[in-house]
DRENPA-3360 file (N, C-alpha, C; in nm, 2 decimals, always signed):
BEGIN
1 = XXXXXXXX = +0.96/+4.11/+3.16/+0.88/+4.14/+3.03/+0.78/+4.24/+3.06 ~ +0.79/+4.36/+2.99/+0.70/+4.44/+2.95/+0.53/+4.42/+3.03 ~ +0.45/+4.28/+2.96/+0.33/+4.23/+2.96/+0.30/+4.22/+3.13 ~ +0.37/+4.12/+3.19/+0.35/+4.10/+3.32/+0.31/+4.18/+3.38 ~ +0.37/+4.31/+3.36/+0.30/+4.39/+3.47/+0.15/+4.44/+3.45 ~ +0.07/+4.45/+3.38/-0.11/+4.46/+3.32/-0.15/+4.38/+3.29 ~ -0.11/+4.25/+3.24/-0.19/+4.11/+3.24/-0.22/+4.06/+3.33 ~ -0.35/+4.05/+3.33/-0.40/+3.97/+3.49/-0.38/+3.82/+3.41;
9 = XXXXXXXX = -0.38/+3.74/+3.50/-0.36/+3.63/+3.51/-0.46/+3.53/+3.46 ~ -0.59/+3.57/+3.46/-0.70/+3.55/+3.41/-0.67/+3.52/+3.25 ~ -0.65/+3.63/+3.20/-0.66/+3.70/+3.08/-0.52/+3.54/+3.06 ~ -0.42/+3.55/+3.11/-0.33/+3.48/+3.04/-0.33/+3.31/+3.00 ~ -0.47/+3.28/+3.09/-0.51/+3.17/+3.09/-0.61/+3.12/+2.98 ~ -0.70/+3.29/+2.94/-0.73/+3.31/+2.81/-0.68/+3.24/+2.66 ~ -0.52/+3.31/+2.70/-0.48/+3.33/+2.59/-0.39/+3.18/+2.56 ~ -0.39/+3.12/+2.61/-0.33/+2.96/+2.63/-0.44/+2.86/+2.55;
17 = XXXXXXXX = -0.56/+2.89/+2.54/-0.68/+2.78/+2.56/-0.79/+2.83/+2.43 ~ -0.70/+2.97/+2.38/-0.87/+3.03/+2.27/-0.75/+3.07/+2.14 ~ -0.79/+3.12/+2.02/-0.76/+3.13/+1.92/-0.71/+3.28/+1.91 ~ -0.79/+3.37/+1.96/-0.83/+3.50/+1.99/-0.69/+3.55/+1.96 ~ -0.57/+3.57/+2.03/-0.47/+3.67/+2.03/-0.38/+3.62/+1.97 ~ -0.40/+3.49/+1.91/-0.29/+3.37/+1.83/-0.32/+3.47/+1.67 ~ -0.47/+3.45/+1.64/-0.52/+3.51/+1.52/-0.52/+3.65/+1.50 ~ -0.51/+3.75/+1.60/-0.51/+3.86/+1.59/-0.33/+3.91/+1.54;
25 = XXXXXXXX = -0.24/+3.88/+1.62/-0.16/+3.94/+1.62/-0.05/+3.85/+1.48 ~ -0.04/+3.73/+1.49/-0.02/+3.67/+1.37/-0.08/+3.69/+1.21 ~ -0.20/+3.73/+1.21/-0.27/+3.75/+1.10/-0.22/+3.89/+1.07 ~ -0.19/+3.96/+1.18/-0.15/+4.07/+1.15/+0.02/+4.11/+1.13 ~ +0.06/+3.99/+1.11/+0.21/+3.98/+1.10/+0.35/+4.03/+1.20 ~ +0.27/+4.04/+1.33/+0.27/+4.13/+1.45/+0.34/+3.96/+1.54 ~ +0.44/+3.91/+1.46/+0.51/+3.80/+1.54/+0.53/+3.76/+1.66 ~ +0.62/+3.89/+1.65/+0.72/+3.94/+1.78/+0.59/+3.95/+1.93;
33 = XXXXXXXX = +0.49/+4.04/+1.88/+0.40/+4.03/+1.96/+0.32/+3.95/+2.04 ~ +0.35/+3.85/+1.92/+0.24/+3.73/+1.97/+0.30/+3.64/+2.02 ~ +0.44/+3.66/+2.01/+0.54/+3.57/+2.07/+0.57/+3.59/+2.21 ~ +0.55/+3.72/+2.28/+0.58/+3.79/+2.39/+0.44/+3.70/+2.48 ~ +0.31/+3.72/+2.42/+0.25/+3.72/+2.48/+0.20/+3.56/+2.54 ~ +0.28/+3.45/+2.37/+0.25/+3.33/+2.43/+0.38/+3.27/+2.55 ~ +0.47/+3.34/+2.53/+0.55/+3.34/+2.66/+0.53/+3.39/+2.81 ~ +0.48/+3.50/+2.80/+0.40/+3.53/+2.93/+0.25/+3.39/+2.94;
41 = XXXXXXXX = +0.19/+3.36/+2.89/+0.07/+3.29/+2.89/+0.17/+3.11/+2.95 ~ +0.27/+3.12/+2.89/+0.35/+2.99/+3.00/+0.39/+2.98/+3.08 ~ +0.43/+3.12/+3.10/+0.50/+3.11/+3.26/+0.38/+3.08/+3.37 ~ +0.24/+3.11/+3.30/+0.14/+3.12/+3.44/+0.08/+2.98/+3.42 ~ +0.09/+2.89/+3.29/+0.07/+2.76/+3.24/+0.13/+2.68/+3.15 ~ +0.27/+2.66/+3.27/+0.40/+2.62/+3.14/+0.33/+2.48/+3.04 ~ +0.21/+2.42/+3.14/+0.18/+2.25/+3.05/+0.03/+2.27/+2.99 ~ +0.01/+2.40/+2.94/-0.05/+2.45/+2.85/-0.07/+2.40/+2.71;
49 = XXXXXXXX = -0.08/+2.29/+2.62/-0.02/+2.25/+2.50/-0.06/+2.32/+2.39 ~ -0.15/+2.39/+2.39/-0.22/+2.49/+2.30/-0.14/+2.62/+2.31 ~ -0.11/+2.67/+2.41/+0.05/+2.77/+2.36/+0.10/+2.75/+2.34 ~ +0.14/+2.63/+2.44/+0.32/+2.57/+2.32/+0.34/+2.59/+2.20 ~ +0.18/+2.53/+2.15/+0.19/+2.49/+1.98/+0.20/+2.61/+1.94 ~ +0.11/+2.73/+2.01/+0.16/+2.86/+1.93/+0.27/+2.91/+1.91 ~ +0.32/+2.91/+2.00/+0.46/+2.96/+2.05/+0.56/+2.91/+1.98 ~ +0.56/+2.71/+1.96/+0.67/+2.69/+1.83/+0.60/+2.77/+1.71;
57 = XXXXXXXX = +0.47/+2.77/+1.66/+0.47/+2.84/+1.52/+0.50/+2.96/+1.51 ~ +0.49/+3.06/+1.59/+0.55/+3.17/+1.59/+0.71/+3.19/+1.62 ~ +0.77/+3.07/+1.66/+0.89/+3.06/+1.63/+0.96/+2.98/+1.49 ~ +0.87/+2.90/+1.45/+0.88/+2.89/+1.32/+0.90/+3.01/+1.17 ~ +0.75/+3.05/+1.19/+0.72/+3.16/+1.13/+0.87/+3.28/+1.15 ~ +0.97/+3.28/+1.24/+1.04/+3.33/+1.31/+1.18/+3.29/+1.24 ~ +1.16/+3.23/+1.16/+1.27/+3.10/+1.11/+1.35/+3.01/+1.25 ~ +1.34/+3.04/+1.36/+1.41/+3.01/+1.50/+1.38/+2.83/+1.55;
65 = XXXXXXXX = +1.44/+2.76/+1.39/+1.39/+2.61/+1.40/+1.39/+2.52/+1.55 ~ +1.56/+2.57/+1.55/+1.53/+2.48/+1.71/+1.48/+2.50/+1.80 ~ +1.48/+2.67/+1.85/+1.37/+2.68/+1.94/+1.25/+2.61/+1.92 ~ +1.19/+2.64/+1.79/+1.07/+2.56/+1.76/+1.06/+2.46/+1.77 ~ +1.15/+2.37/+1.75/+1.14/+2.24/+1.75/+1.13/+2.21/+1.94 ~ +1.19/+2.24/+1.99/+1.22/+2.24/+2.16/+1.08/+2.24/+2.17 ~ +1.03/+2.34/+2.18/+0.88/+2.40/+2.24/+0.78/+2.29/+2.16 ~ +0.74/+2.29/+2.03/+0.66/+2.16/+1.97/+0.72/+2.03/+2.04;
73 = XXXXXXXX = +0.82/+2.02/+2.11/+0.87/+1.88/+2.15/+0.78/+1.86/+2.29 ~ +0.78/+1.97/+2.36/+0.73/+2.00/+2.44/+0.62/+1.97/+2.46 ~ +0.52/+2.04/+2.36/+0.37/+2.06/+2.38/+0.35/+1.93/+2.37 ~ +0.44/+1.85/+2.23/+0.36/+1.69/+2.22/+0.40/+1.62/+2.34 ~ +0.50/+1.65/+2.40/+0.52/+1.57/+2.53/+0.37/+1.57/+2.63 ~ +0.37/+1.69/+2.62/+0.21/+1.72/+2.80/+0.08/+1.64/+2.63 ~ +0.12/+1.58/+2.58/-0.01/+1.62/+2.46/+0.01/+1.54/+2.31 ~ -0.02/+1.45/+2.32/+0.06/+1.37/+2.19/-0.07/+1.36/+2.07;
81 = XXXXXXXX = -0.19/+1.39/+2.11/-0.26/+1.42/+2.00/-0.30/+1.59/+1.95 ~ -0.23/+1.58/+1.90/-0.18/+1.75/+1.83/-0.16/+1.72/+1.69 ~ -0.24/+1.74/+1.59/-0.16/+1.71/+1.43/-0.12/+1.83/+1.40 ~ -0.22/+1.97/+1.45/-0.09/+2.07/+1.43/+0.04/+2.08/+1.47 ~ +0.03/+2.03/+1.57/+0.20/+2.05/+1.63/+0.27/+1.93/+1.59 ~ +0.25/+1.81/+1.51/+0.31/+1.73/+1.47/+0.36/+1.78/+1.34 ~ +0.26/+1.82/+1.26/+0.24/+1.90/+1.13/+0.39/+2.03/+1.14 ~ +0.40/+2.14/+1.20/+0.49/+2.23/+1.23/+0.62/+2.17/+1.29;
89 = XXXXXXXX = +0.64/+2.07/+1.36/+0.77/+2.00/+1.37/+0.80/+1.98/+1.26 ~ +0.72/+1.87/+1.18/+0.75/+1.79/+1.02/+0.81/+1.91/+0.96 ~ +0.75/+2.01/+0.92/+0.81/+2.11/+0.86/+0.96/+2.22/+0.88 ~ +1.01/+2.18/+1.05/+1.09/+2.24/+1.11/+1.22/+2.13/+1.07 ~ +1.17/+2.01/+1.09/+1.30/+1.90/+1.02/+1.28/+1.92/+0.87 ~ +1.21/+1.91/+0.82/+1.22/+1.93/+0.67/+1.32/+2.05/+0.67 ~ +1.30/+2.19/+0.69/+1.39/+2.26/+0.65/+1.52/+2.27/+0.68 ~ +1.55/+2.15/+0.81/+1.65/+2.13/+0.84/+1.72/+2.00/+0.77;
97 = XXXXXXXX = +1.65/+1.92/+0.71/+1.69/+1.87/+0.61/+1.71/+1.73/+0.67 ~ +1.63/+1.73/+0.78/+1.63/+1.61/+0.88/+1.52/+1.53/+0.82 ~ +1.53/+1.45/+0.72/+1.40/+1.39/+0.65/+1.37/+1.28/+0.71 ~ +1.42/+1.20/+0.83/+1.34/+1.07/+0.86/+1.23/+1.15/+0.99 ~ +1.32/+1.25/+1.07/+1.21/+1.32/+1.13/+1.10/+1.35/+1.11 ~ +1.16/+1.48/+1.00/+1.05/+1.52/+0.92/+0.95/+1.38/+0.84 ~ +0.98/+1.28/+0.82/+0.85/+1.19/+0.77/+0.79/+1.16/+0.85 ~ +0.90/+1.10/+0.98/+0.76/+1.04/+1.11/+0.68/+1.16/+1.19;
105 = XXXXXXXX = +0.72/+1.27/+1.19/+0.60/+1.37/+1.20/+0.51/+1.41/+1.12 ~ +0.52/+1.40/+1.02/+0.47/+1.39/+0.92/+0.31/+1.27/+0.92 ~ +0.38/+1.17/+0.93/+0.30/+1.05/+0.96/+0.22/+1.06/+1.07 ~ +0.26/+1.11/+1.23/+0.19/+1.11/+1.35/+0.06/+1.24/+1.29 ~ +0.15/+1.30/+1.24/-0.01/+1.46/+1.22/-0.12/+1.40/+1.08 ~ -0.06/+1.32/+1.01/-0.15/+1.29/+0.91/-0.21/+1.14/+0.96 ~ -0.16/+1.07/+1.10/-0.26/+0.97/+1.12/-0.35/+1.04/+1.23 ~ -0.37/+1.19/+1.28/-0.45/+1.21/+1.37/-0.57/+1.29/+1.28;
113 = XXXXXXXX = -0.47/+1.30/+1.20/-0.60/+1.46/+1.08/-0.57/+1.39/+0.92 ~ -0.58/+1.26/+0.88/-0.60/+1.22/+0.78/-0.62/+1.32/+0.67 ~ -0.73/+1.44/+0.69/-0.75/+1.51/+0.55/-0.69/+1.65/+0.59 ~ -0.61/+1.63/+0.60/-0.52/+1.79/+0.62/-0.49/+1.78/+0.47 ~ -0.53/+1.89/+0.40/-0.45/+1.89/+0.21/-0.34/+1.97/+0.25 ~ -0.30/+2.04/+0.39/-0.15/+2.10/+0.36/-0.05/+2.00/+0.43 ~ -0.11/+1.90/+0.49/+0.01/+1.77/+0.55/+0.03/+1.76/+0.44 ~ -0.08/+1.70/+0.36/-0.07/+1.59/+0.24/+0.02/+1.63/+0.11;
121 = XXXXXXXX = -0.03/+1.77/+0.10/+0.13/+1.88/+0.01/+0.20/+1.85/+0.05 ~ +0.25/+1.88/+0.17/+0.36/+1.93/+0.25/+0.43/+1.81/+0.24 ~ +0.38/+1.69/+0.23/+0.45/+1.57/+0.24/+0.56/+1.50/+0.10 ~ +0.42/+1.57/+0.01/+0.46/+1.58/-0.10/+0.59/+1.64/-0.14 ~ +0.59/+1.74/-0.09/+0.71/+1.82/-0.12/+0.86/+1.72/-0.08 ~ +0.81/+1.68/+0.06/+0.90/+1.61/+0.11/+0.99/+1.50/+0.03 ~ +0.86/+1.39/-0.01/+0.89/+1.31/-0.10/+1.00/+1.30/-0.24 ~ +0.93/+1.41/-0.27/+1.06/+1.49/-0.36/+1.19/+1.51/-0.34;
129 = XXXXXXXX = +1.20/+1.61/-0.22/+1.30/+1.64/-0.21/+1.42/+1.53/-0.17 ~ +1.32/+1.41/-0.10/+1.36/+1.25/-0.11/+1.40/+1.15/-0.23 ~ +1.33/+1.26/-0.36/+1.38/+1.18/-0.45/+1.27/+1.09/-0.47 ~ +1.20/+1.09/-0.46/+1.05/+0.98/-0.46/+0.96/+1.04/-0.49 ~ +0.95/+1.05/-0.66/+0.90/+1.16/-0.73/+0.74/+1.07/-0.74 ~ +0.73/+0.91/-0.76/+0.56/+0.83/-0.75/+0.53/+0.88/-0.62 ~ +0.60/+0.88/-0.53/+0.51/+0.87/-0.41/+0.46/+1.09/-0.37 ~ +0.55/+1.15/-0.42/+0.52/+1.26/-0.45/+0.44/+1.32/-0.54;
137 = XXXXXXXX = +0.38/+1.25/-0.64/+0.26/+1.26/-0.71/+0.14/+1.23/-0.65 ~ +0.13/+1.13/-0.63/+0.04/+1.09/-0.52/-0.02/+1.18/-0.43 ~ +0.10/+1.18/-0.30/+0.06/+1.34/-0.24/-0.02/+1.44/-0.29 ~ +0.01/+1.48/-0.40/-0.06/+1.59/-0.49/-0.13/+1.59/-0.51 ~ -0.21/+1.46/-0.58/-0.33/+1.44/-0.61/-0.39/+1.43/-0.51 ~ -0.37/+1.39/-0.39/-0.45/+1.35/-0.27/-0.49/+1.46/-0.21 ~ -0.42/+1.58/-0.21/-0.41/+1.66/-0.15/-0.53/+1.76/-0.26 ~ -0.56/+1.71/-0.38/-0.60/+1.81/-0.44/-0.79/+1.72/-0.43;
145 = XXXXXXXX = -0.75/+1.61/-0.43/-0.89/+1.52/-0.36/-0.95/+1.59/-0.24 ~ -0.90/+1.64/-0.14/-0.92/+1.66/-0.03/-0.99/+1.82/-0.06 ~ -0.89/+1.84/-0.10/-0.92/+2.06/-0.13/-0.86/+2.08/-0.26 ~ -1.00/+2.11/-0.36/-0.94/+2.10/-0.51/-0.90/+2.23/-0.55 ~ -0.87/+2.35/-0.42/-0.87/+2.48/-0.46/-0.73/+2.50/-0.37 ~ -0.64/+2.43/-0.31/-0.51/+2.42/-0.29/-0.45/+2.46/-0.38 ~ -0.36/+2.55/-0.36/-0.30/+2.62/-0.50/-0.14/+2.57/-0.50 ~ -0.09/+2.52/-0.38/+0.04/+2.48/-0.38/+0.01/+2.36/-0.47;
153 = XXXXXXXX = -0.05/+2.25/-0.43/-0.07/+2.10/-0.51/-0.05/+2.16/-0.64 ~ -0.18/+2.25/-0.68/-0.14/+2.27/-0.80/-0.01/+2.29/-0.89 ~ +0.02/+2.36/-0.82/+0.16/+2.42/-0.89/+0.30/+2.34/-0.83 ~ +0.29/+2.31/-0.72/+0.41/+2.20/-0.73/+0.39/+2.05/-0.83 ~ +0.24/+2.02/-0.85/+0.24/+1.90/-0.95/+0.25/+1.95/-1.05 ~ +0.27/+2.07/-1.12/+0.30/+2.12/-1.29/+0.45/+2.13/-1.21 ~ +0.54/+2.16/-1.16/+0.65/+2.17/-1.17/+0.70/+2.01/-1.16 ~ +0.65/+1.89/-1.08/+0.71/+1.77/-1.09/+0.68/+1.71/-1.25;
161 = XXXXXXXX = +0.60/+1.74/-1.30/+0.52/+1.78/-1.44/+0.64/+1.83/-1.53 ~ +0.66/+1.86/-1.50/+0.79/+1.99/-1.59/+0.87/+1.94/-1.57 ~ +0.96/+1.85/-1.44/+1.09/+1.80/-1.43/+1.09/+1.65/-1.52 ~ +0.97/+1.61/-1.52/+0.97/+1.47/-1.59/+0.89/+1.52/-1.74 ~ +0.95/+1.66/-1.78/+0.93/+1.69/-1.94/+0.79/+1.64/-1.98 ~ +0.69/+1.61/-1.90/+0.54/+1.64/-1.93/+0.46/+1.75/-1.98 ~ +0.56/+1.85/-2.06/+0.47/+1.98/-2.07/+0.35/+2.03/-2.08 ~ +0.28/+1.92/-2.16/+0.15/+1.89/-2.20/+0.05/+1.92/-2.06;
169 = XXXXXXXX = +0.09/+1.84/-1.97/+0.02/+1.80/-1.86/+0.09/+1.91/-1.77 ~ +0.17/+1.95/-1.77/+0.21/+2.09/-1.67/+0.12/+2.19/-1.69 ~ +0.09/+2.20/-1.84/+0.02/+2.30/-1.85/-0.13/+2.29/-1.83 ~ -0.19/+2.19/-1.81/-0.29/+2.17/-1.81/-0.32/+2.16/-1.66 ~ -0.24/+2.11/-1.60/-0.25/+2.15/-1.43/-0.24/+2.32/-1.38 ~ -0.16/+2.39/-1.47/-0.13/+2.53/-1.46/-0.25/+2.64/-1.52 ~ -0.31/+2.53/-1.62/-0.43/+2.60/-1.63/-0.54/+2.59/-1.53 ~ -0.56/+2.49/-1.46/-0.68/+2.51/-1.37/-0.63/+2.53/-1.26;
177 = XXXXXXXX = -0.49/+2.59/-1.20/-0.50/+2.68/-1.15/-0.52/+2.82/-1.19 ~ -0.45/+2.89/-1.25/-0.49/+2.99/-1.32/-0.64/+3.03/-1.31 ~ -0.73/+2.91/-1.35/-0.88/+2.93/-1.30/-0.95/+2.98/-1.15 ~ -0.85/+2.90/-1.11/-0.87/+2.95/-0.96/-0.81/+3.06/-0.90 ~ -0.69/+3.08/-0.93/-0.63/+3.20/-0.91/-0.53/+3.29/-1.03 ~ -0.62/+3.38/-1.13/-0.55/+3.41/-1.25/-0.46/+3.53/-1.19 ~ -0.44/+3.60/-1.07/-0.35/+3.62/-0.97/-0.24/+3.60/-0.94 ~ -0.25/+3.48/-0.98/-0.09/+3.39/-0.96/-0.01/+3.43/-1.00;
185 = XXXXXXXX = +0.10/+3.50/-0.99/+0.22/+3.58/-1.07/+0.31/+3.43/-1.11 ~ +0.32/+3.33/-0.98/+0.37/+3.21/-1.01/+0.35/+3.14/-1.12 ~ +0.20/+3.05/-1.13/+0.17/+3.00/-1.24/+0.15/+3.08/-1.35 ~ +0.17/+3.23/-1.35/+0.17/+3.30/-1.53/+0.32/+3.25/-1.60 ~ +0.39/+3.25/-1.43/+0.54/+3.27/-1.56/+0.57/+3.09/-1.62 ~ +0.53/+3.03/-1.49/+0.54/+2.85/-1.51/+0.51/+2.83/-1.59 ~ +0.35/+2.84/-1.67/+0.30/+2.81/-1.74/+0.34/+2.88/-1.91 ~ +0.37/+3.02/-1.90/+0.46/+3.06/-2.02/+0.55/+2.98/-2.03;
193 = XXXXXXXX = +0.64/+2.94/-1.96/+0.79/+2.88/-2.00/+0.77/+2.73/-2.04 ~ +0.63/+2.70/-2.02/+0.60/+2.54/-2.07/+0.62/+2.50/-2.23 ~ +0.70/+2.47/-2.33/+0.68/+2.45/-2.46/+0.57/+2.43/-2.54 ~ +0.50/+2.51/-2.59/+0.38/+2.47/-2.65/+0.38/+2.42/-2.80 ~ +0.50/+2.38/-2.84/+0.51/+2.31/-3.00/+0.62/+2.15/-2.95 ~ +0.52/+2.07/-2.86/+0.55/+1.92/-2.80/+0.49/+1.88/-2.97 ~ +0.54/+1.75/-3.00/+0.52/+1.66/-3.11/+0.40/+1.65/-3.06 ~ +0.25/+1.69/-3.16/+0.16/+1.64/-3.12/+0.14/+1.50/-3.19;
201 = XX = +0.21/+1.43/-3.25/+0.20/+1.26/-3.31/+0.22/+1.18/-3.16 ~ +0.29/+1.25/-3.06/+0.28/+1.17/-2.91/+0.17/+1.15/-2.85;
% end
């Protein structure tokens, strides 16, 4: 690899333990990069659990589920109190459609970080896609308890809103998002396609 040869070793032990080149090159959508570098940062500290976790999200982010899943298996192995890395598993079986996984990771990251509002979404979503549309309301609101300016809660609870023909109440979730983000390309079109001539005698 490229890196090895100018990275002192120092520096790689840096980048295992601080936020620094996780945030830089990620935020900058610079993946691939950040991926290179948390791979060199394990070879010099394969039981590092703080790259690992980077390393599966950037393989996440990557769509590269199993890898990610391997490496998060990993980190929680050297490290079992991680809610992010419990959190980014949960989400790796979710898209794999592995839902009892995805719940009990789910559950391990939300009993270490109780007020995460993106577990508590994120669970939500789950729920649904389970078919467990009470317990996925819930989520939503909990999630919106925790951080009232979450914009997913919002707008995934006007869409469970909208599947159970609540239009009334879709739209009135769609409005205070809107307030918070009238930007939303999402909630303009959601909230147009809501019926606004519901029997008002209900």
């Amino acid at each position: 690899r490229r890196h090895t040869r100018f990275l002192p070793v120092s520096w790689a032990r840096r980048c295992v333990q601080e936020t620094g080149v996780h945030g830089c090159f990620e935020e900058r959508n610079k993946i691939n990069d950040a991926l290179q570098y948390y791979e060199f940062a394990l070879n010099v500290d394969e039981k590092s659990t703080i790259g690992r976790t980077f390393l599966g999200s950037a393989l996440f982010q990557m769509n590269k589920f199993d890898k990610a899943i391997e490496e998060l298996g990993r980190s929680i192995y050297f490290n079992e109190n991680q809610p992010d890395a419990w959190y980014i598993l949960a989400r790796c079986y979710q898209i794999k459609k592995n839902y009892v996984s995805s719940f009990a990771a789910y559950q391990q990251s939300l009993s270490l970080c109780p007020n995460n509002s993106q577990a508590v979404c994120s669970m939500g979503v789950l729920y649904h896609e389970m078919n467990m549309t009470n317990e996925a309301f819930g989520c939503f609101a909990k999630a919106l308890q925790i951080n009232p300016q979450l914009e997913e809660a919002y707008l995934n609870l006007g869409l469970l809103y909208e599947q159970k023909e609540q239009f009334q109440d879709a739209k009135v979730v769609y409005d205070l998002l809107y307030k918070i983000n009238p930007h939303n390309l999402i909630v303009l079109l959601r909230s147009g396609q809501c019926p606004t001539n519901i029997d008002q005698d209900n």
